[in-house]
C-alpha positions in Angstrom: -51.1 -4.4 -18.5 -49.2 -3.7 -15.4 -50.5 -4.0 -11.6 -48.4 -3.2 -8.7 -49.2 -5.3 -5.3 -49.8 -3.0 -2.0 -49.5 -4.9 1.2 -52.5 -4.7 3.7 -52.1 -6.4 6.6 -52.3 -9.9 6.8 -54.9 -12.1 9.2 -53.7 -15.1 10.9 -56.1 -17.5 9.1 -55.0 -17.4 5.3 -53.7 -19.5 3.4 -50.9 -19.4 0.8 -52.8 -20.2 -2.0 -54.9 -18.9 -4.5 -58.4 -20.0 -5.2 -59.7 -20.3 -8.4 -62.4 -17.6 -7.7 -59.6 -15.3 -7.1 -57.6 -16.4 -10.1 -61.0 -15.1 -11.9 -60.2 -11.0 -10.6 -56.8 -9.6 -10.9 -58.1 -7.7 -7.9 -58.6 -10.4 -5.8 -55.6 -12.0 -6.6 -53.4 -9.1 -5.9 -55.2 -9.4 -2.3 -54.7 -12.5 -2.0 -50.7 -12.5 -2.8 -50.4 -9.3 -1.0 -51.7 -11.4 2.4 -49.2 -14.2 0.6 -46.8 -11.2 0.3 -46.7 -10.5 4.2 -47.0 -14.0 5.6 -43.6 -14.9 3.3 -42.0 -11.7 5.5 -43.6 -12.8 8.7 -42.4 -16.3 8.4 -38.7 -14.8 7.9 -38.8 -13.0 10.9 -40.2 -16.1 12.9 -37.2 -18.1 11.0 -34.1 -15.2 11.9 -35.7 -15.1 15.9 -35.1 -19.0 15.9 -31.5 -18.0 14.6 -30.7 -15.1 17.4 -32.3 -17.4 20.0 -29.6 -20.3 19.2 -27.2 -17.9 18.7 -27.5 -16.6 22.4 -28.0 -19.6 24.0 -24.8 -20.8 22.6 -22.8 -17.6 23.7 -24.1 -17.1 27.1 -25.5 -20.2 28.3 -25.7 -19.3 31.7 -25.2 -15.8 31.2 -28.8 -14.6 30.5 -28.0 -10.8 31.4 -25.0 -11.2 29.2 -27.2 -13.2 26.5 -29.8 -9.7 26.6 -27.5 -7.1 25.9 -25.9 -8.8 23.0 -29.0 -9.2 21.6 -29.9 -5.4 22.1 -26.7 -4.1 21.3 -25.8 -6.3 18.4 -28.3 -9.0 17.2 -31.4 -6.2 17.2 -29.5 -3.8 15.5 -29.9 -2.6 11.9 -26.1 -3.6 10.7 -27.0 -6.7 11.6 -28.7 -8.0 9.3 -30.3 -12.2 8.6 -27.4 -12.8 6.6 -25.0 -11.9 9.3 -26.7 -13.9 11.7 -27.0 -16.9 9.2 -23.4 -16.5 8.6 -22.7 -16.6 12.9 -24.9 -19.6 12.7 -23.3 -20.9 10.1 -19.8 -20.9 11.9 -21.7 -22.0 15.2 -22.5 -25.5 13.8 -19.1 -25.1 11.8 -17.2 -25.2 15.3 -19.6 -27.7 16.4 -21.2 -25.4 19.0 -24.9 -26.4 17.6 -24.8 -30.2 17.1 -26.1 -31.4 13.9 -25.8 -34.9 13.6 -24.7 -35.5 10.0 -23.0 -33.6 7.4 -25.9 -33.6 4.8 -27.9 -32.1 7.9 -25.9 -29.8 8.0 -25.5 -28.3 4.8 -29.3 -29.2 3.8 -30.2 -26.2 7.1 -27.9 -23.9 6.4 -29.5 -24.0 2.6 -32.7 -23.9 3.3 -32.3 -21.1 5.6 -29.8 -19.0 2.8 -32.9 -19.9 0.4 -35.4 -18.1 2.6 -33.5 -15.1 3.4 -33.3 -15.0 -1.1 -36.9 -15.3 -0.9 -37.4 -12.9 1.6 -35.5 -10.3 0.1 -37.3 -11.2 -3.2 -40.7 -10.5 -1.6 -39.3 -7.9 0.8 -37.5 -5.4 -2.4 -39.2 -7.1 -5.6 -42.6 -6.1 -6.9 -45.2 -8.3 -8.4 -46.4 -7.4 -11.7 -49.2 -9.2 -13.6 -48.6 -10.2 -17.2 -52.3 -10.6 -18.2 -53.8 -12.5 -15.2 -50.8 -14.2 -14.3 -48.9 -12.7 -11.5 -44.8 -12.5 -11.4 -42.6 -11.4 -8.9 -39.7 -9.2 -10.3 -36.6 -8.8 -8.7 -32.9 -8.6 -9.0 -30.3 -11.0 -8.5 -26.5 -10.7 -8.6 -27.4 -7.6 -10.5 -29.7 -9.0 -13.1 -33.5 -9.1 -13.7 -35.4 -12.4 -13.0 -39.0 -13.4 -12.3 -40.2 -16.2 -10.9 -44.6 -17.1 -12.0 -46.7 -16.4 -8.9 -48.2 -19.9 -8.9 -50.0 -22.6 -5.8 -46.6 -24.6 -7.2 -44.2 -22.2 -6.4 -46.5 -21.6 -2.7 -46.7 -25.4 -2.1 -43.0 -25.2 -2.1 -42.5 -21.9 0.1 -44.8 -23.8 2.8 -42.8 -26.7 2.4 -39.5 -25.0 2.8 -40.2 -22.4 5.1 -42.3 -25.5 7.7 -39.5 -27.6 7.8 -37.2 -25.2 8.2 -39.0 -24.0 11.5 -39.4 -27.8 12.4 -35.8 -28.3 12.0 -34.9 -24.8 14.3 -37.2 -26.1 16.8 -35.7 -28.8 17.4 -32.4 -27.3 17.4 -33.8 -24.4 20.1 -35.2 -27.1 22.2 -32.1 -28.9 22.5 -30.3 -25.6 23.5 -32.8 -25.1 26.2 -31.8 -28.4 27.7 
């Protein structure tokens, strides 16, 4: 049996995990992942503002008017996408422009940030399908079909990633501010 996800909005307070109650209802567990579903998205978004923040505060540091319209005319745009602006981070702390102290800092963020725009795109383009009661994401990569098993394993390690990512941007943005 097959059972496409929709995405209602999400509240604030959830979680992302699954309760065994919900595990009980294919129902309740498509809500549930749907909430999942959009909190994944939302958490993106939070993670590619961090990114256009640093990246304007390194190009016009004292420049805010300057700083404004490249992010209107460049960094909000459409052709623009979190990729691009990973990649103009990337060659910020490249050139040394965002200090990262070490080099295993270094390529440890600018991982975990390419491994959340992959799951954002997964979540963002895929579609979850339940095989039986057990929920998978399908999506494609490098042009071929995967899944990944919609499990409080595979959340535990989205919240892990997608936290210390922000911690780590945080820091970073707060240092810029300075």
């Amino acid at each position: 049996m097959r059972y496409k996800v929709k995405s209602p909005p999400l509240k604030a307070s959830e979680t992302w995990t699954i309760t065994p109650e919900e595990l009980d209802s294919i129902s309740q567990q498509s809500d549930a992942l749907s909430q999942i579903r959009g909190r994944i998205i939302s958490s993106s978004i939070t993670i590619e503002e961090y990114l256009d923040y640093l990246i304007v505060a390194v190009l016009f540091p004292n420049n805010p008017e300057g700083g404004s319209l490249f992010r209107e005319l460049v960094l909000e745009r459409e052709f623009f996408t979190f990729m691009n602006k990973w990649k103009t981070f990337k060659e910020l702390v490249e050139r040394g422009a965002i200090k990262i102290d070490d080099e295993t800092s270094k390529k440890g963020i600018l991982k975990k940030i390419c491994d959340i725009i992959e799951t954002r795109n997964k979540f963002a383009h895929g579609e979850v399908i339940f095989s039986g009661t057990t929920p998978e994401l399908h999506y494609l990569k490098g042009g071929k079909k995967r899944s990944d098993v919609l499990d409080n394993t595979y959340f535990d390690g989205l919240n892990s990633l997608f936290s210390s990512t922000a911690d780590i941007l945080h820091g970073l943005s707060s240092k810029a501010q300075k």
